[in-house]
C-alpha positions in Angstrom: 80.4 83.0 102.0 78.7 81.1 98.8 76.9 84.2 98.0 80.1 86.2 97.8 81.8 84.7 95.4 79.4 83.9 93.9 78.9 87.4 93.1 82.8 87.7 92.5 82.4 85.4 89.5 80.1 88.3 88.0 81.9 91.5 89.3 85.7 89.9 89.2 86.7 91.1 93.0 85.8 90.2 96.5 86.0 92.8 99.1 85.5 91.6 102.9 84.0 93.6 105.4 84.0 93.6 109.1 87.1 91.4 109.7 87.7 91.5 113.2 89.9 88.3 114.3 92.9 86.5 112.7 90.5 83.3 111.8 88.3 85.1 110.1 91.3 87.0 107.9 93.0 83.3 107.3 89.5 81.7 106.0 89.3 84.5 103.7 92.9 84.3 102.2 92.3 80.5 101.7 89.0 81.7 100.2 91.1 83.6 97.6 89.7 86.8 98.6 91.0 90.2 97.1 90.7 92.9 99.8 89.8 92.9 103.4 89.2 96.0 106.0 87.8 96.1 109.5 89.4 96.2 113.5 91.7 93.6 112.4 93.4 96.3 110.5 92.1 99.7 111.8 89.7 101.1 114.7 87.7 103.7 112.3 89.9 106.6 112.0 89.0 110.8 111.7 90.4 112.6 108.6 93.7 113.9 110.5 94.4 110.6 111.9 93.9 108.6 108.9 96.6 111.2 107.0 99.1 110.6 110.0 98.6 106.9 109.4 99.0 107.8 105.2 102.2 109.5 105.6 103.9 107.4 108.7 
């Protein structure tokens, strides 16, 4: 995770991909991180259901 923020330093946000478990979303908020997405969140979605999601 080094590398990362490393890289945030240089581009000013951190975006975490792949978060699947409550651990791993916990390290990262300690970790200061900006924006996370993955199953934690969301099983991948198709256009209509992400819109239902949008407007629910």
């Amino acid at each position: 995770m080094s590398k990362v923020y490393t890289v945030d330093e240089v581009l000013g946000q951190v975006i975490a991909e792949g978060v699947e478990r409550e651990a791993e979303r916990n390290l990262l908020c300690q970790q200061h991180c900006d924006e996370m997405q993955g199953y934690l969140f969301s099983r991948p979605l198709t256009a209509k259901g992400f819109q239902q999601l949008l407007f629910s």
